[in-house]
The first five atom37 places (N, CA, C, CB, O) and aatype in JSON, in Angstrom:
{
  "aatype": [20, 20, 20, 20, 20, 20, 20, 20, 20, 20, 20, 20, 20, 20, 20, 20, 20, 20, 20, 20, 20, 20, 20, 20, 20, 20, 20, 20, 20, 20, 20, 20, 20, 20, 20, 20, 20, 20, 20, 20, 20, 20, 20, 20, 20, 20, 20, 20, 20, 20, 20, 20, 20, 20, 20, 20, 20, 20, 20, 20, 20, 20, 20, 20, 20, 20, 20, 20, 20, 20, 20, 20, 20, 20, 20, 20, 20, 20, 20, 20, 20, 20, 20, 20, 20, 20, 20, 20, 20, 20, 20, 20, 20, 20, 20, 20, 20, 20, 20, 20, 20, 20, 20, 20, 20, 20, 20, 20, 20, 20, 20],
  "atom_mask": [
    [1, 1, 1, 1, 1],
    [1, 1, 1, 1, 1],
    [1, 1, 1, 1, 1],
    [1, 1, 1, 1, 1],
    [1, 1, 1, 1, 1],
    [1, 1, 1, 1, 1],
    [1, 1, 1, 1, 1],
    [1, 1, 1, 1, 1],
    [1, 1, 1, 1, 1],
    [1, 1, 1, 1, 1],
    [1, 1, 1, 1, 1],
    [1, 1, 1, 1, 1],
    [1, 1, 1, 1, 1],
    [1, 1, 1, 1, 1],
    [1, 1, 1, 1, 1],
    [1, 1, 1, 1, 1],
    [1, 1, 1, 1, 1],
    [1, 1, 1, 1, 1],
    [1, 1, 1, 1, 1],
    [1, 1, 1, 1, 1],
    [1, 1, 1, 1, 1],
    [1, 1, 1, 1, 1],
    [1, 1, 1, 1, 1],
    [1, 1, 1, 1, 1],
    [1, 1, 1, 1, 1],
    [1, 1, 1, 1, 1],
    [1, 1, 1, 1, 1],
    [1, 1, 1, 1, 1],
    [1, 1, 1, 1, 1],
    [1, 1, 1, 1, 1],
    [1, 1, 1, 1, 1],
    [1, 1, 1, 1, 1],
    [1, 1, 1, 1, 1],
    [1, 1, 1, 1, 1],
    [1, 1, 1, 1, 1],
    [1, 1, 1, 1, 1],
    [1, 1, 1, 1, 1],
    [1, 1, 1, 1, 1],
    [1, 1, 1, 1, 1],
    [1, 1, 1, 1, 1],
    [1, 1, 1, 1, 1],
    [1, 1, 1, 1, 1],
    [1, 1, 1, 1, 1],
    [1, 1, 1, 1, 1],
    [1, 1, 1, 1, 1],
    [1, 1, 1, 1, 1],
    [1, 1, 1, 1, 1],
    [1, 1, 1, 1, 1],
    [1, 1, 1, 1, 1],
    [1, 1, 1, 1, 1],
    [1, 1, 1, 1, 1],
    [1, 1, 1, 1, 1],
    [1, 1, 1, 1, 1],
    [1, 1, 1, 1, 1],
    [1, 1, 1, 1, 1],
    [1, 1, 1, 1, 1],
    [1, 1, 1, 1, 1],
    [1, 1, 1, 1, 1],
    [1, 1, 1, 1, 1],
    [1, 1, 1, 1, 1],
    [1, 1, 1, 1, 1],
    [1, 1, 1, 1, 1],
    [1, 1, 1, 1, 1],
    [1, 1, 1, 1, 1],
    [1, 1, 1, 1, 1],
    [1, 1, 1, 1, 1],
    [1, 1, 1, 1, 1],
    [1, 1, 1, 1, 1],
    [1, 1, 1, 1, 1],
    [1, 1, 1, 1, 1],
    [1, 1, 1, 1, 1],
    [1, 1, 1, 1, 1],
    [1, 1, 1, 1, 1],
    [1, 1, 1, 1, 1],
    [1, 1, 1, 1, 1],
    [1, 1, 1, 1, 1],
    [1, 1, 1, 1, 1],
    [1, 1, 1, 1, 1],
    [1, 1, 1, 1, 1],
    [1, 1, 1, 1, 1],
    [1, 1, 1, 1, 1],
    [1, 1, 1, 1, 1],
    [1, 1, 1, 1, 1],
    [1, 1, 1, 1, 1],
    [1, 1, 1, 1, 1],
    [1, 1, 1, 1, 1],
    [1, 1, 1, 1, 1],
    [1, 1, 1, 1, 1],
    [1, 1, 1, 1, 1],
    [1, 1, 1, 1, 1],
    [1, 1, 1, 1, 1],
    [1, 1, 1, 1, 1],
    [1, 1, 1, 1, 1],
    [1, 1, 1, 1, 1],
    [1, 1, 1, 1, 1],
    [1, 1, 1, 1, 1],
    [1, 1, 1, 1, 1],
    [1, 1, 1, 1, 1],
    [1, 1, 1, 1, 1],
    [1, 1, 1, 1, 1],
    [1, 1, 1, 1, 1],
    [1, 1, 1, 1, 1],
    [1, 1, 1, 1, 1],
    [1, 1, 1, 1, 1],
    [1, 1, 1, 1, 1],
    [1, 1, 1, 1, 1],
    [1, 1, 1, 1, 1],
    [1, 1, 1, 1, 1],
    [1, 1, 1, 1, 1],
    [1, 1, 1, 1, 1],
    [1, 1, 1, 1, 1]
  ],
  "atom_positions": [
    [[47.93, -184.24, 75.55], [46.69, -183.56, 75.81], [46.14, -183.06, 74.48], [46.89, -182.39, 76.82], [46.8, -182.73, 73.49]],
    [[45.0, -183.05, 74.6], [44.19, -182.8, 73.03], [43.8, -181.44, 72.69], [42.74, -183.58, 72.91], [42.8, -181.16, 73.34]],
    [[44.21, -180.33, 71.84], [43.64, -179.01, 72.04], [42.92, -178.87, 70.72], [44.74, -177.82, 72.37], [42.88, -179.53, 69.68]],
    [[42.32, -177.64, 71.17], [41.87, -177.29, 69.73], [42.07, -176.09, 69.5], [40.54, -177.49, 69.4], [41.66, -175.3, 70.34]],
    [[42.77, -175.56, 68.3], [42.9, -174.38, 68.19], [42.14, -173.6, 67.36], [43.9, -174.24, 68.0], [41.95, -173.85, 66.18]],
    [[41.5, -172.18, 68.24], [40.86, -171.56, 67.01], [41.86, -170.23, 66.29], [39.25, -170.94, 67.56], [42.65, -169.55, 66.95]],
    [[41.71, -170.13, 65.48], [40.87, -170.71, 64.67], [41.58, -172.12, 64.51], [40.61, -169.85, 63.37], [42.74, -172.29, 64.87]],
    [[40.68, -173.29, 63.85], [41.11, -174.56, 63.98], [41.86, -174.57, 62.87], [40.12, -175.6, 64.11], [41.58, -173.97, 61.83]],
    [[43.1, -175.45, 63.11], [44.14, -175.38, 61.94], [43.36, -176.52, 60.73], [45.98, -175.98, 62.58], [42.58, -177.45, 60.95]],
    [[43.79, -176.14, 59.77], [42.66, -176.7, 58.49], [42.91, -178.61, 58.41], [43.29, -175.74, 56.45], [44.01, -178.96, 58.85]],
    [[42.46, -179.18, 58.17], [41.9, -180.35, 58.5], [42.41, -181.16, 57.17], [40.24, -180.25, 58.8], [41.84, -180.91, 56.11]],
    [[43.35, -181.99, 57.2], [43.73, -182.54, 55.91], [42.73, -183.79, 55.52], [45.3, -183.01, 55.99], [41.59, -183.98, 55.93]],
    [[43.48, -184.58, 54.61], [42.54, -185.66, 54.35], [43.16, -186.73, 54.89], [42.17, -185.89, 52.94], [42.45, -187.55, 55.48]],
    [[44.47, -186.93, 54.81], [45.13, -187.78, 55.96], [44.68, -187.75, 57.27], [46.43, -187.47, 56.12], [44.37, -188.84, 57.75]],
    [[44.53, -186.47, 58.16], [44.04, -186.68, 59.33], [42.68, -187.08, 59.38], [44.25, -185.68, 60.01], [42.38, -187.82, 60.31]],
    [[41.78, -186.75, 58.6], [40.01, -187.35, 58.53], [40.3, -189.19, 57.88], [38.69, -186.02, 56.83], [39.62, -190.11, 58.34]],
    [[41.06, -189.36, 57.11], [41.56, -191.31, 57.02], [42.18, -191.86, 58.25], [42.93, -191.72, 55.77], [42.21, -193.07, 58.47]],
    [[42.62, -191.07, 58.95], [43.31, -191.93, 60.47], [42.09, -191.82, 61.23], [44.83, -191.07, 61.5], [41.8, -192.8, 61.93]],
    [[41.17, -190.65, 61.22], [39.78, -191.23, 61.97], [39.01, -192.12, 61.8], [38.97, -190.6, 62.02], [38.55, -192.98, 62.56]],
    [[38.82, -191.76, 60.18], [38.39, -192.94, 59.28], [38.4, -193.93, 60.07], [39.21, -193.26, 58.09], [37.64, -194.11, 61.03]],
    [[39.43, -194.75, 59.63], [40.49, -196.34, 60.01], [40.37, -196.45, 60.89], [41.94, -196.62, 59.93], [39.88, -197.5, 61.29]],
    [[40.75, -195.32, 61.87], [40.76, -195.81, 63.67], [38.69, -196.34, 63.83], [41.38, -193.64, 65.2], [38.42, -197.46, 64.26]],
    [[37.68, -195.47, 63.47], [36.78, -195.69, 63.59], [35.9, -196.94, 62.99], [36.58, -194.76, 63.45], [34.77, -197.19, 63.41]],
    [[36.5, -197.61, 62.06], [36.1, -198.68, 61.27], [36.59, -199.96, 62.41], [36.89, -198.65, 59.61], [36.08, -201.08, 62.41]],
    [[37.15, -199.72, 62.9], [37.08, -200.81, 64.25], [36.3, -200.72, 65.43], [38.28, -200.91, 64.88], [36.43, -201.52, 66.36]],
    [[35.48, -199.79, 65.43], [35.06, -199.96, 66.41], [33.06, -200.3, 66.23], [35.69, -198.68, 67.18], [32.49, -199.99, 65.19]],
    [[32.43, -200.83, 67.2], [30.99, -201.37, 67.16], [30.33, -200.21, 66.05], [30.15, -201.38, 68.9], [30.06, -200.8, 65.0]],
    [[30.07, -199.04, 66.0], [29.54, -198.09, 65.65], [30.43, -197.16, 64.76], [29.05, -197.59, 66.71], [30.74, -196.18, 65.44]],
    [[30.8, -197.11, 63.89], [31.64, -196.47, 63.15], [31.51, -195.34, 62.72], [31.86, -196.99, 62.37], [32.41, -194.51, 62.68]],
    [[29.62, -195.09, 62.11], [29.6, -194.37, 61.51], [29.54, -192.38, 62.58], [28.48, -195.08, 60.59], [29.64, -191.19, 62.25]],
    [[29.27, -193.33, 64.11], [29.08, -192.42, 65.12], [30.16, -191.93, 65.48], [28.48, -192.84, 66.13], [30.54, -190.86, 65.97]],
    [[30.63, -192.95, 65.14], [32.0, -192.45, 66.07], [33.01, -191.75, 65.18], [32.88, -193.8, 66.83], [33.81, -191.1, 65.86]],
    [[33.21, -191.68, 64.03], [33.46, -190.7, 62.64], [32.98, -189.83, 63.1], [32.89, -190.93, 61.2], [33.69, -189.25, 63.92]],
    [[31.74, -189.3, 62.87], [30.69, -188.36, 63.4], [31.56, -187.12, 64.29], [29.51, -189.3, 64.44], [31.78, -185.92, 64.1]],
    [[32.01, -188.43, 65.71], [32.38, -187.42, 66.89], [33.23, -187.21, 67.08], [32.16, -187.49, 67.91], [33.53, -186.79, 68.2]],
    [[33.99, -187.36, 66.28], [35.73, -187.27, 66.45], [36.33, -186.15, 65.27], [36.56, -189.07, 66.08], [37.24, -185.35, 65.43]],
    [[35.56, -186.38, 64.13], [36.13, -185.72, 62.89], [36.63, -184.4, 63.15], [35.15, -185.62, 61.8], [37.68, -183.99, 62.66]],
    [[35.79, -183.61, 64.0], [35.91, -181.97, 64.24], [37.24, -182.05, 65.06], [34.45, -181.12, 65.22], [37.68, -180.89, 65.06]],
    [[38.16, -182.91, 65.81], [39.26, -182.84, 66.33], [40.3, -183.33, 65.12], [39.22, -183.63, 67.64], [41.5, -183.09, 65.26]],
    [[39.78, -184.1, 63.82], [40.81, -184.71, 63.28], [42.09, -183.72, 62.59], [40.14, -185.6, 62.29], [42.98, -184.19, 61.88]],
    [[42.0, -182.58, 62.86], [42.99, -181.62, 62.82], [44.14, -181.82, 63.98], [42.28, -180.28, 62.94], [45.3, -182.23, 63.9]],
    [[43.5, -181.47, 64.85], [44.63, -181.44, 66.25], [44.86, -182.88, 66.75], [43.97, -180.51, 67.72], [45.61, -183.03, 67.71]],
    [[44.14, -184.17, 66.06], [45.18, -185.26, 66.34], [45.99, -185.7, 65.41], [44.68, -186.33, 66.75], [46.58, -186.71, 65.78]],
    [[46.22, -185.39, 64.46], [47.36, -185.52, 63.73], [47.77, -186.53, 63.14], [48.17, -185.28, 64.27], [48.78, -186.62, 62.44]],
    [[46.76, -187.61, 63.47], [47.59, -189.09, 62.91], [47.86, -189.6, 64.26], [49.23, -188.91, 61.88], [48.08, -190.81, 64.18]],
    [[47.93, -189.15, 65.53], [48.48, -189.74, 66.85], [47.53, -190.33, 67.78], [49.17, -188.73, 67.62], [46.78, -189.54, 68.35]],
    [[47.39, -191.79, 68.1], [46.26, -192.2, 68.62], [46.82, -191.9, 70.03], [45.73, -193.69, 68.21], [45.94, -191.83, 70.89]],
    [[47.58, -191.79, 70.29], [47.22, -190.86, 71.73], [46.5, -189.87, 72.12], [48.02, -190.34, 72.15], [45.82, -189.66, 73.13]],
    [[46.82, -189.08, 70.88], [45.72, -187.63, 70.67], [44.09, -188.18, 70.63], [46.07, -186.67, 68.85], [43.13, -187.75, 71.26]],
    [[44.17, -189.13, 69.78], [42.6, -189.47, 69.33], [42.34, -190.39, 70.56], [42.35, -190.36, 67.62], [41.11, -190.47, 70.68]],
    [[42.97, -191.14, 71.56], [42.94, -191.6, 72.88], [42.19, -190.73, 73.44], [44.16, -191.76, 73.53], [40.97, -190.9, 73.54]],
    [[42.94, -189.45, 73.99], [42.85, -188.6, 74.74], [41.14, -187.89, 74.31], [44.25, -187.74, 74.59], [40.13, -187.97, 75.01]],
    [[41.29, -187.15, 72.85], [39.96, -187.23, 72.41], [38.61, -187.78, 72.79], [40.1, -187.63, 71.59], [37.63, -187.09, 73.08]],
    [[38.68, -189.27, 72.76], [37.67, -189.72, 72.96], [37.5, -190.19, 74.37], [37.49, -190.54, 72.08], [36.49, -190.83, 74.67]],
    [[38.43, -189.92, 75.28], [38.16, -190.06, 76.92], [37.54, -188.79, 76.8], [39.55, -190.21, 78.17], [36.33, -188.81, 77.04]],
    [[38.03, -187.65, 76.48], [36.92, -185.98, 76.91], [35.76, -186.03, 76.05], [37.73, -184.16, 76.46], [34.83, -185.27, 76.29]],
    [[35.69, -186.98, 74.91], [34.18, -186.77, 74.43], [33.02, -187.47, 75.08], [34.07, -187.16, 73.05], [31.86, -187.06, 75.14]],
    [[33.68, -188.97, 75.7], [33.01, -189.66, 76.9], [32.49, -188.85, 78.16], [33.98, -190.62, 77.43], [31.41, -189.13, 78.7]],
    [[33.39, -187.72, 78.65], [33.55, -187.47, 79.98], [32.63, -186.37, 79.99], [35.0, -187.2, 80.49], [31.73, -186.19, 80.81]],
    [[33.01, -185.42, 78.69], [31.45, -184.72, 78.32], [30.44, -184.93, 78.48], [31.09, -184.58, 77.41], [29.65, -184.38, 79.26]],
    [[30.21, -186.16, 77.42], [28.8, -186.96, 77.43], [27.85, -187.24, 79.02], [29.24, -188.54, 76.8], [26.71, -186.92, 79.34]],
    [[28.83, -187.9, 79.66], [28.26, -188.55, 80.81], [28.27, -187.06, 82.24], [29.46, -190.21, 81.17], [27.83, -187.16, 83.38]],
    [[28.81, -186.06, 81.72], [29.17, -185.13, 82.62], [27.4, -184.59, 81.95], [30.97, -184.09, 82.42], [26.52, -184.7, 82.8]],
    [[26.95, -184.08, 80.58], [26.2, -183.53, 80.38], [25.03, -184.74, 80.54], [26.5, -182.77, 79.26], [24.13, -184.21, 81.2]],
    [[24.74, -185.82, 80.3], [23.8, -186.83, 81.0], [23.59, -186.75, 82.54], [24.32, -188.22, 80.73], [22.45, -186.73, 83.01]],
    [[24.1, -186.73, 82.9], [24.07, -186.97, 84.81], [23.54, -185.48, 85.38], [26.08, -187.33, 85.7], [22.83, -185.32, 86.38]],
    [[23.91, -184.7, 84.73], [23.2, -182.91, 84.7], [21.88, -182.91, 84.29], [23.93, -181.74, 83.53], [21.05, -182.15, 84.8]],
    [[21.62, -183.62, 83.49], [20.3, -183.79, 82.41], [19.52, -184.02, 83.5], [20.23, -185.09, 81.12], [18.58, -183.3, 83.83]],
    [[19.95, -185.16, 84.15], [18.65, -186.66, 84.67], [18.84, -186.16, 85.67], [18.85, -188.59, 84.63], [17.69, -185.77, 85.85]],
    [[19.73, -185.58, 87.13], [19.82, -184.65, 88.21], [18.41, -183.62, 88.05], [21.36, -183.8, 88.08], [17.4, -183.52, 88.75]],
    [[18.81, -182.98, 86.93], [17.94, -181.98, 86.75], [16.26, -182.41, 86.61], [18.48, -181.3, 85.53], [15.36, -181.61, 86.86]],
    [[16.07, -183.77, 86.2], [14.67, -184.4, 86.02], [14.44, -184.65, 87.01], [14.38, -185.45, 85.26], [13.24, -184.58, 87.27]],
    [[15.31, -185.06, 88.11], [14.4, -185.66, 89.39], [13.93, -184.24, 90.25], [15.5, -186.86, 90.57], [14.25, -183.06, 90.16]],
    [[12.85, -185.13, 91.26], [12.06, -184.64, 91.96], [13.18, -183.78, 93.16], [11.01, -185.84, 92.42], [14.03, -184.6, 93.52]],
    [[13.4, -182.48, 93.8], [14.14, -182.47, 94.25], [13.43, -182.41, 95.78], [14.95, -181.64, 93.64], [12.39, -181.81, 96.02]],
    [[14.25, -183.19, 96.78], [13.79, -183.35, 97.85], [13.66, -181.94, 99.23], [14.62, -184.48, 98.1], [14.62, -181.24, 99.58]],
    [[12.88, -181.88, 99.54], [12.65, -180.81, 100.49], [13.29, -181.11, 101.75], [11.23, -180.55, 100.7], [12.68, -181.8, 102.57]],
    [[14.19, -180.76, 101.95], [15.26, -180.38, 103.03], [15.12, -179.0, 103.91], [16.61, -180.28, 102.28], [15.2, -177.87, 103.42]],
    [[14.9, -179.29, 105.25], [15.17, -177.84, 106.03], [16.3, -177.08, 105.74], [15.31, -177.99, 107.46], [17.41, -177.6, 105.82]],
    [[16.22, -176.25, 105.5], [17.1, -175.0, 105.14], [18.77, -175.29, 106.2], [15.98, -173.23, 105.75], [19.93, -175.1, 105.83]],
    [[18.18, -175.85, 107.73], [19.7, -175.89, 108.15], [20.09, -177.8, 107.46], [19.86, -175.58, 110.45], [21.29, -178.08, 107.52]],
    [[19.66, -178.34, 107.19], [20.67, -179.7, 106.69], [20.42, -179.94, 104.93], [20.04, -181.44, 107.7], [20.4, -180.99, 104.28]],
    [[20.25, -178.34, 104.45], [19.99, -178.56, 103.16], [21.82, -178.22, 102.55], [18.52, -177.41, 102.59], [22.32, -177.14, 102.86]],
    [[22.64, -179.25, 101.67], [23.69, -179.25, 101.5], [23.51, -180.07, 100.0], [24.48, -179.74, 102.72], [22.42, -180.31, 99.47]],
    [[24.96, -180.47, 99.41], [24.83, -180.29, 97.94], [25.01, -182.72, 98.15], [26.72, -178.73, 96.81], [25.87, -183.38, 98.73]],
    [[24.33, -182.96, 97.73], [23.93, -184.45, 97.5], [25.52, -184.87, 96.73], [22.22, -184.67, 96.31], [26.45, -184.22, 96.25]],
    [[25.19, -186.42, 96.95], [26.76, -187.04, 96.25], [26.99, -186.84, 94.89], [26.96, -188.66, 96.32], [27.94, -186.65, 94.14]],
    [[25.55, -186.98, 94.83], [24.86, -187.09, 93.28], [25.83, -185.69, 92.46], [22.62, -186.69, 93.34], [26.77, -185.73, 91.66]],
    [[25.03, -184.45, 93.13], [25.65, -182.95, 92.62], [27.3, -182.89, 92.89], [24.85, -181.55, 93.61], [28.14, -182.49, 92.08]],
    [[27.5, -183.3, 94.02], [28.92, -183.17, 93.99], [29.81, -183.99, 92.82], [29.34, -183.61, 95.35], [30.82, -183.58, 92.26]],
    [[29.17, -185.16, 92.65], [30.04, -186.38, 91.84], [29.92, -185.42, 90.06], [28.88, -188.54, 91.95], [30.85, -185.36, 89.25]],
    [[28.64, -184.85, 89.92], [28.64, -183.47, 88.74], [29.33, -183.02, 89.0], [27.76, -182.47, 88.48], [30.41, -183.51, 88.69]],
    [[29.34, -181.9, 89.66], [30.41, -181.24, 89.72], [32.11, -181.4, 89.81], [30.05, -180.78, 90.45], [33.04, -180.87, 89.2]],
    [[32.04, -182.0, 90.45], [33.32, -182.84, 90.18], [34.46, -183.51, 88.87], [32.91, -183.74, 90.67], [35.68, -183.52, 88.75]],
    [[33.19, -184.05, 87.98], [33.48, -184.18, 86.65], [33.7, -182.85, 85.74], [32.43, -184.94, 86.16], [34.65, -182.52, 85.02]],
    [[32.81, -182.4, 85.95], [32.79, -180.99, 85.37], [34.29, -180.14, 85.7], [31.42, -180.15, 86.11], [34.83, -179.63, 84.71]],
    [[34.67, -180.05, 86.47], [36.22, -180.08, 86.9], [37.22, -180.22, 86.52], [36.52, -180.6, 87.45], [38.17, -179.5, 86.22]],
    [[36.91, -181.64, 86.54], [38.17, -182.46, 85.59], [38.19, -182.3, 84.33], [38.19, -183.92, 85.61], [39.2, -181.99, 83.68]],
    [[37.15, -182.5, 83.9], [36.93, -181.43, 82.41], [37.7, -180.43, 82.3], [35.6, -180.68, 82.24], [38.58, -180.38, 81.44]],
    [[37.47, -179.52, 83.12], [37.96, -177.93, 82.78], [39.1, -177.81, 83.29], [37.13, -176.73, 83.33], [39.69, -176.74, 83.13]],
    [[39.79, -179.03, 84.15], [41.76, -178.59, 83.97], [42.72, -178.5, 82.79], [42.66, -179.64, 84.64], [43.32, -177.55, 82.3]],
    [[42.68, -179.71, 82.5], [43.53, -179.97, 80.89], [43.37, -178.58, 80.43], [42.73, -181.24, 79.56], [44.38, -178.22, 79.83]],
    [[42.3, -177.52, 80.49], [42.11, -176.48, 79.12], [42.48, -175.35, 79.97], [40.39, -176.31, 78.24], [42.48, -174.26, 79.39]],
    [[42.81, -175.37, 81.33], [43.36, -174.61, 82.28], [44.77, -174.8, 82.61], [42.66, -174.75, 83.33], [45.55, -174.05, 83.2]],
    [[44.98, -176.26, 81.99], [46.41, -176.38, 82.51], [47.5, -175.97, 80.86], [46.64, -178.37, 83.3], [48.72, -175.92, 80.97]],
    [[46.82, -175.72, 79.47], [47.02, -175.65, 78.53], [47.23, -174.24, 78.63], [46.24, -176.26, 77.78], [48.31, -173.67, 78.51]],
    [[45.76, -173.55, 78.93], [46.35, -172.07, 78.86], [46.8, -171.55, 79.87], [45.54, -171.15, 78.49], [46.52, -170.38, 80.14]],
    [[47.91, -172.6, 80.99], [49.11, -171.68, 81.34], [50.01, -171.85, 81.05], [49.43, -171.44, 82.29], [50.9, -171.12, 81.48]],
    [[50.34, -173.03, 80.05], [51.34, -173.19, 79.72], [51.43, -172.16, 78.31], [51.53, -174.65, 79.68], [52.57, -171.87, 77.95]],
    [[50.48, -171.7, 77.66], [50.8, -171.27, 76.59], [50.73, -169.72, 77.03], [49.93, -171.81, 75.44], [50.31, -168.94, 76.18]],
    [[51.01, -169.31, 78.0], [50.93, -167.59, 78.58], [52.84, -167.59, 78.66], [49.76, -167.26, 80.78], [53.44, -166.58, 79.02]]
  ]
}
C-alpha cells in the first residue's frame, strides 16, 4: 500500500531516477514524471509501490471526472417520493470509498 508521510520523508535522487526510468516507458513520459514524482519518496525504488501509486492516481482522476460531468448535467426533476440517489451518484460515491479505505485501513494499523 502506498503512503505518504507528512511531513514527507525527503526525496532522494535515486528515488526521482526509478520514476524517471519507470516513466520513460510509458506513451507520455513527461506527464507521467509530472504525477508520480511527489510520491517518489514513499516508493522507494519498489514498483509495487509505484504500481499501487498509479492505480490511486487513476482512481482519483476518474473519481474527480465523473463528479465534474455528474455535476454538469441537467438534473432531472423527480417527485420528492421516488426521488433517490441514480447509479450514476452511487457508482461516485462508491469510488470515492474505495479511495478512502487503504488511508483508513493505514491509520489503524499505525494507532
Amino acid at each position: 500500500m502506498l503512503t505518504v508521510r507528512f511531513p514527507p520523508e525527503p526525496t532522494t535522487t535515486s528515488d526521482l531516477n526509478f520514476i524517471r526510468t519507470s516513466c520513460n516507458t510509458t506513451l507520455y513520459p513527461d506527464v507521467c514524471f509530472t504525477s508520480l514524482a511527489f510520491y517518489a519518496s514513499a516508493v522507494q525504488n519498489n514498483p509495487a509501490r509505484l504500481a499501487n501509486g498509479v492505480s490511486l492516481s487513476c482512481a482519483k482522476y476518474r473519481a474527480a471526472y465523473l463528479s465534474n460531468f455528474l455535476a454538469s448535467q441537467p438534473q432531472p426533476q423527480l417527485p420528492s417520493t421516488t426521488a433517490s440517489p441514480t447509479s450514476e451518484t452511487r457508482a461516485v460515491e462508491q469510488m470515492c470509498a474505495s479511495l478512502r479505505q487503504p488511508r483508513e485501513m493505514n491509520h489503524r494499523r499505525m494507532e
